[in-house]
Each structure stands twice: as structure tokens, then as C-alpha cells.
C-alpha positions in Angstrom: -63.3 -15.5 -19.6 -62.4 -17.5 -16.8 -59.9 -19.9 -16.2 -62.4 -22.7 -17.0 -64.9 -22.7 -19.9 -66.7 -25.7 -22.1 -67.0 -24.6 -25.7 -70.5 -25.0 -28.2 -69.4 -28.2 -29.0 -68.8 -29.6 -25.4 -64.9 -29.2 -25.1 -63.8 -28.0 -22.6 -60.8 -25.2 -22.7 -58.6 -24.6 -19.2 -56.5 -21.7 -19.5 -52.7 -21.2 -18.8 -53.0 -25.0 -16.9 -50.7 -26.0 -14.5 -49.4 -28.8 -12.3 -52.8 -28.4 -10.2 -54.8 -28.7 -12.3 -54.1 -31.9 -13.3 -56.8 -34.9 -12.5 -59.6 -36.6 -13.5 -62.5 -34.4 -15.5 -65.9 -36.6 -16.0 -67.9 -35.2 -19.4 -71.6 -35.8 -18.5 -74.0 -36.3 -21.6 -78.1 -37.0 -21.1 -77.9 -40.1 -22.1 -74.1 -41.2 -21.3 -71.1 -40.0 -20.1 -67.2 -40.3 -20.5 -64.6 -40.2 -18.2 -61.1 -38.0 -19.6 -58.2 -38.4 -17.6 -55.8 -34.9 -17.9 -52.4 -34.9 -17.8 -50.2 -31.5 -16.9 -47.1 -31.6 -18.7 -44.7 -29.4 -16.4 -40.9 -28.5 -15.6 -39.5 -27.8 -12.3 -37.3 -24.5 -11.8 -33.7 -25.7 -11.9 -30.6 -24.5 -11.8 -27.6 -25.4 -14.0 -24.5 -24.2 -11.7 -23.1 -26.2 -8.7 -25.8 -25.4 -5.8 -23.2 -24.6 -3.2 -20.5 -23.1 -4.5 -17.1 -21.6 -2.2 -15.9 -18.3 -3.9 -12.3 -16.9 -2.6 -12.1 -13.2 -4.1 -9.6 -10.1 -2.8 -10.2 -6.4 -2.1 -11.2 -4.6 -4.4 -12.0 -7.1 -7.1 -15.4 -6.9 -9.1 -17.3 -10.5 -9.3 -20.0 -11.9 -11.9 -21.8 -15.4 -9.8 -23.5 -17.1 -12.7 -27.2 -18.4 -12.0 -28.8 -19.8 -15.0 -32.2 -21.4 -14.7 -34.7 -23.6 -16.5 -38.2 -24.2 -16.2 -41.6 -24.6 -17.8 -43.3 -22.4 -16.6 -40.1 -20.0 -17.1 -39.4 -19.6 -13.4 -38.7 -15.9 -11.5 -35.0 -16.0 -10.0 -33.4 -13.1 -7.7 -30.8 -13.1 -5.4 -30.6 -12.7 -1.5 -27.4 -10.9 -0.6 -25.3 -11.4 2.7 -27.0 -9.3 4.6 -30.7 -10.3 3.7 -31.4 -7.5 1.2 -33.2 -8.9 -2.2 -32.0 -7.7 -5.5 -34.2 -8.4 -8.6 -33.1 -8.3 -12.1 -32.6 -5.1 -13.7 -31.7 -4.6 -17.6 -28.6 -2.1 -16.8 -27.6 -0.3 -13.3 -24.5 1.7 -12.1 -25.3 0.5 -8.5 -22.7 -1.9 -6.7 -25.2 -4.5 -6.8 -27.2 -5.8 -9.6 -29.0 -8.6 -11.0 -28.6 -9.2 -15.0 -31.8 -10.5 -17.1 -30.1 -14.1 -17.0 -29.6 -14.0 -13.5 -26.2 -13.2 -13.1 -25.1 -11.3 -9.8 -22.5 -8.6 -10.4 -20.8 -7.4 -7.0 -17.8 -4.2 -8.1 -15.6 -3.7 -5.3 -15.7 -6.6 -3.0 -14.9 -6.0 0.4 -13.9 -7.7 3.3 -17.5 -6.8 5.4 -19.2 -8.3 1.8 -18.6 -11.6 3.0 -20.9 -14.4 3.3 -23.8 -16.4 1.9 -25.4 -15.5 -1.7 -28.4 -17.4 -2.5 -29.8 -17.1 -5.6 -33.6 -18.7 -6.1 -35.5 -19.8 -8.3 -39.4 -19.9 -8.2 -42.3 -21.0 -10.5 -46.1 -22.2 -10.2 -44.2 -25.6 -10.1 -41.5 -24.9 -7.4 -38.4 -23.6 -6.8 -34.9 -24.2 -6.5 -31.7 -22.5 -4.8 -28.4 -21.9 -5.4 -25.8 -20.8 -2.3 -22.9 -19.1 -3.0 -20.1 -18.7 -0.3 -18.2 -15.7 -0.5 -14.9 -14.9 1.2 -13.0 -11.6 0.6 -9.1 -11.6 1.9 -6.9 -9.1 1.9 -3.8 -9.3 0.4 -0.7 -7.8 2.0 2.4 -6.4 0.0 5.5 -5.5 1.1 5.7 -1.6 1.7 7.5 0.4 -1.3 8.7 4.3 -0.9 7.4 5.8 -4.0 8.4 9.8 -3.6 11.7 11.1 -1.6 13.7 14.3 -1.2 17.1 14.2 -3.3 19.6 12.5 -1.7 21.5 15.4 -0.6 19.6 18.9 0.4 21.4 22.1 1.2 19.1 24.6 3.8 20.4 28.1 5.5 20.8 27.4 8.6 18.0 28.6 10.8 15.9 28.2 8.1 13.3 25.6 7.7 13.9 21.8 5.7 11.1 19.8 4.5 12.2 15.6 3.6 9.4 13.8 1.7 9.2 10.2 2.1 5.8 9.1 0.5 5.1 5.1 0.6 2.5 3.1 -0.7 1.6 -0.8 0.8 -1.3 -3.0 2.5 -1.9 -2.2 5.2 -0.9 1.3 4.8 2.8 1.2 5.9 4.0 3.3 9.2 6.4 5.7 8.1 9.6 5.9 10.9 12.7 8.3 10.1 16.0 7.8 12.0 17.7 11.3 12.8 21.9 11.3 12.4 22.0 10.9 16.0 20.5 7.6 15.5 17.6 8.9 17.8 13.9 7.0 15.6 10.9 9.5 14.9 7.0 7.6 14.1 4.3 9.7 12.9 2.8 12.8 14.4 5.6 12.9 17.5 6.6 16.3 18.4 8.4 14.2 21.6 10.5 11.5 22.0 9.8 10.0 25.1 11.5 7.4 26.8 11.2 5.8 30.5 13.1 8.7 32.3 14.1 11.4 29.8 12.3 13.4 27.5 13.9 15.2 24.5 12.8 18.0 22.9 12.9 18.0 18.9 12.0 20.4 16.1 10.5 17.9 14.3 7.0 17.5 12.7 6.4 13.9 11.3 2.9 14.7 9.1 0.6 11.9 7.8 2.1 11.8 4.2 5.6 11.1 5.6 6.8 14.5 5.1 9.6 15.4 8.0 9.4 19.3 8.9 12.2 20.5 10.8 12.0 23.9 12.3 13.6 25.6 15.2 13.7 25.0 19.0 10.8 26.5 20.9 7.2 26.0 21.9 6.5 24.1 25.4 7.4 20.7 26.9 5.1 18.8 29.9 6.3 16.3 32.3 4.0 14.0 33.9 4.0 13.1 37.4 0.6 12.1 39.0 1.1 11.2 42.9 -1.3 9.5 45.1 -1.2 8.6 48.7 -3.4 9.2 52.1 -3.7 12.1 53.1 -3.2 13.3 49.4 0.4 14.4 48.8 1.9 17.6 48.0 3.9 18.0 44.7 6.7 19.9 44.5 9.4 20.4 41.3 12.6 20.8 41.0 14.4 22.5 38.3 17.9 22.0 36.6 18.8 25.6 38.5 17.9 23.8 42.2 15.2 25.9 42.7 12.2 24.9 43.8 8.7 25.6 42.6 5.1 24.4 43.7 3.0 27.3 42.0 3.0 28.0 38.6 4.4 31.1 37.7 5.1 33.1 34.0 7.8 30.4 32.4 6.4 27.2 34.6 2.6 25.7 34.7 2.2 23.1 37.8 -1.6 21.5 37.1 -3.7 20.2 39.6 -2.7 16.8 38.6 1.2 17.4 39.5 2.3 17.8 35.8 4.6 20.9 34.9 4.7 22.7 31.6 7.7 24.5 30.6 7.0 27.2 28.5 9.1 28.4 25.7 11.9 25.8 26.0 14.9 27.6 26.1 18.6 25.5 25.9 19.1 26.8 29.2 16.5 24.5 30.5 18.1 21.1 29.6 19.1 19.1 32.7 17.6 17.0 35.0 13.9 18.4 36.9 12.7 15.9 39.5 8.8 15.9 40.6 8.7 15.2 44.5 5.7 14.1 46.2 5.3 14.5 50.1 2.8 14.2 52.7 2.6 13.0 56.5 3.8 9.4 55.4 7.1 10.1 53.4 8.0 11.4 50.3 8.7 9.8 46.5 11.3 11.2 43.9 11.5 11.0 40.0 13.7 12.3 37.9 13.3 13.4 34.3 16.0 14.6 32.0 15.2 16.9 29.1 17.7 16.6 26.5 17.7 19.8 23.7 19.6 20.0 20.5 21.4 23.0 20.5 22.4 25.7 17.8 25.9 25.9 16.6 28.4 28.7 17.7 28.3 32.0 16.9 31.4 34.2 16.4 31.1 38.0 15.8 27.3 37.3 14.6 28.5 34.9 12.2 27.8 31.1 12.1 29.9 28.4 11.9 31.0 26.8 8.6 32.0 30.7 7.8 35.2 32.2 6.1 36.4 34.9 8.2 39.2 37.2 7.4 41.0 38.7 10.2 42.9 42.2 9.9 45.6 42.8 11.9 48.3 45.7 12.2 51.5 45.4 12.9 53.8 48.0 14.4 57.1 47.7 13.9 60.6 49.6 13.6 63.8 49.3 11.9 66.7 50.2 14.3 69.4 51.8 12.5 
């Protein structure tokens, strides 16, 4: 059966009819006609929300944009996401998009790169109407709060190892900073303190979590001192001793670039090293200091903060 057909008795039947199909039909007998003027009886899509629409929503949230539509025909709707991708209704999805059977849009875990337009349209044999939904997703800052620490007072052997927790929580993700008793401020991941001239050498590790790790002195130290100049100069050190060095050698590492390693820092190699750079022209000085905390005295192989008890004998005589 087509979408046209005149019956036995001359009526005509038009299937599923639609706004085009309205008109004038003329009925054509042998010996007369009529004329029959048809009528379409039809509903636009529409759609009962605000058609542009700002939404404000933070991090993390989960949304539900309402699109609820009307029609005869019962229009088709589906939304157009940020992006361009279409999303058609589904009856149930665990995706972070979806599309309900009423039209609803459900975004879970909004994020900031999420925002922009929505449109939601609606379409039928009749037309079609949209909805645009503005999205913008803020973050919203809070004040940093420590949420795990170390008791207030920890007792460690000395030469032994000390671990400090300091775990905080915030947004953005705070920047953990510990000040030592010597007042001296330690940031994440910094085995060095560095400062314009001076250099000091810690036994500190600062890990991602917050956790302080002190251990004991050791490992290496650089110094940078990159020199340029025409002809190309000629870089020389010299150490807290006075002596001079321009070659590396077992404790010292001069690179190509002028910088000198120190290898297995030693207390004995605080002081003052200055990088000199000469060539026809002249010559340039700077001076770094490398500043190491120390251990404490040792008496007898014992440390300090011991009780030590003494003998002595005494010789004496009674005169009579």
C-alpha cells in the first residue's frame, strides 16, 4: 500500500499525512466533479525550558539540563555537546555522558575543559526547534588544611635517620614548605638550598607527600660557573685549602662547561671556592660559600648529651 490509495467507494485514504500534504484534492466523476479542500492538522517541535539558558557549576559536580519537548508528530531530540560530539537518547548508561528518554542531559564530573555551549534540538516532519545551554565550570579554591603530622615531640639516636610527616589537603594542591631550627625554609624535592652566592649543603629530602627525611651528611654538591668571552676563557677553581685545580681529579669534577662537582662532601670542605675565568683580555672572579651542618663532638667515642663517670686515683700519705 502506498502512501496514496482511493478506496471501492471513491474515498480516498492518505497515509500517516503531514504538513505537505496539505492542499487542494479535486474528485473527478463521469459526469461531475467536486472539489475537497484538505486541511493538515500539525504541531511544531517545541521546547518547554528557557532557549538559552547560562549554567554556573564547580569541579567535580554532576549536572541534569532539562529538555522537554512537544510536538505532533512527536519530534526526535538529542543533544550536541561542547565539543560537536552528538549524544542520542539511551534508556540507562554508565558513560559520563548520556541522554535520558525525556531528553534530559546528564554530565558526572564536570570539568573545567567541559565548558561551553550545549544545544539540545528538537526535529520533526514539521520542524525543529533548539535549546542552548551555556555551561561554565569554576574552580573553587579553599584555604590549605594539614591533615596528618608527626607528634609534636620525636626522640631519634643520633646518627640515625628521622622521618616528619606533614600531609595537607587544599585547591590547588597546596606547596608544602618546612622551616629548619635554624630558621633556614625547605620547598619540595630540594636536596640544596641555594641562594645568590652560597650554597649549603643539607641532609634533607622534602618528598611529594610532605614527608621530611633527614639523613646524614654525604653525597656530592656542584657549583655552577659558566664563563664566556673572546678568545674563550680558561676556568680555573679555587678551593677553601688555596689550592688550585683546572682538571678534575678523584674528589673534584671540573666539566667542560666550568662547573665543579665535589664529591663526597666532607665538613672539611665548607668555606669559600671561587671559579676564576681568564683569557687574553682579563680575568672574572666569583665566589661561592658552602655552608655544612656539622656533627656534634665526640669525647672518648661517646657523643654529646652523654653521662660520663670519670675514675680517678689519688695517692696520698699520712705524715706521722
Amino acid at each position: 500500500m502506498g502512501k496514496f490509495e482511493v478506496l471501492k467507494n471513491g474515498t480516498l485514504f492518505i497515509q500517516k499525512a503531514n504538513i505537505k500534504d496539505q492542499g487542494q484534492y479535486i474528485c473527478l466523476a463521469q459526469n461531475e466533479y467536486a472539489t475537497v479542500r484538505l486541511q493538515v492538522v500539525a504541531a511544531p517541535p517545541a521546547i518547554l525550558e528557557e532557549k538559552r539558558q547560562l549554567v554556573r557549576a564547580e569541579i567535580g559536580q554532576n549536572l541534569f539540563l532539562a529538555c522537554s519537548t512537544y510536538g505532533d508528530p512527536r519530534p526526535t531530540t538529542y543533544w550536541v555537546l561542547h565539543d560537536g560530539t552528538i549524544v542520542q537518547p539511551v534508556t540507562y548508561s554508565h558513560t559520563k555522558v548520556s541522554v535520558f528518554g525525556n531528553g534530559t542531559l546528564y554530565l558526572r564530573d564536570v570539568q573545567i575543559t567541559e565548558s561551553g555551549k550545549y544545544e539540545c534540538i528538537a526535529t520533526s516532519s514539521t520542524g525543529s526547534e533548539r535549546r542552548v545551554v551555556t555551561l561554565s565550570v569554576k574552580r573553587t579554591e579553599t584555604a590549605p588544611q594539614i591533615t596528618e603530622t608527626s607528634q609534636q615531640r620525636t626522640d631519634v639516636i643520633y646518627g640515625g635517620h628521622l622521618h616528619l610527616n606533614c600531609s595537607a589537603v587544599g585547591d590547588p594542591k597546596p606547596r608544602i614548605i618546612w622551616r629548619f631550627p635554624s630558621k633556614a625554609l625547605v620547598d619540595q624535592s630540594h636536596r640544596y638550598a641555594i641562594t645568590k652566592d652560597s650554597v649549603f649543603f643539607k641532609r634533607y629530602t622534602l618528598f611529594n607527600n610532605g614527608t621530611l627525611y633527614l639523613n646524614k651528611v654525604g653525597g656530592n654538591v656542584r657549583f655552577d660557573c659558566k664563563a664566556i668571552g673572546e678568545p674563550k676563557p680558561k676556568v680555573f677553581w679555587m678551593l677553601p685549602s688555596k689550592d688550585m685545580i683546572a682538571a678534575s681529579n678523584e674528589r673534584y669534577l671540573v666539566h667542560a662547561n666550568g662547573s665543579l662537582d665535589v664529591r663526597n662532601v666532607k665538613l672539611a670542605d665548607a668555606g669559600e671556592y671561587v671559579c676564576m675565568a681568564r683569557n687574553a683580555a682579563g680575568e672574572e672572579n666569583k665566589v661561592y660559600k658552602l655552608d655544612i651542618d656539622g656533627n656534634p663532638p665526640i669525647i672518648n667515642g661517646f657523643n654529646q648529651n652523654r653521662t660520663l663517670i670519670l675514675f680517678c686515683q689519688v695517692l696520698y700519705r699520712v705524715e706521722k
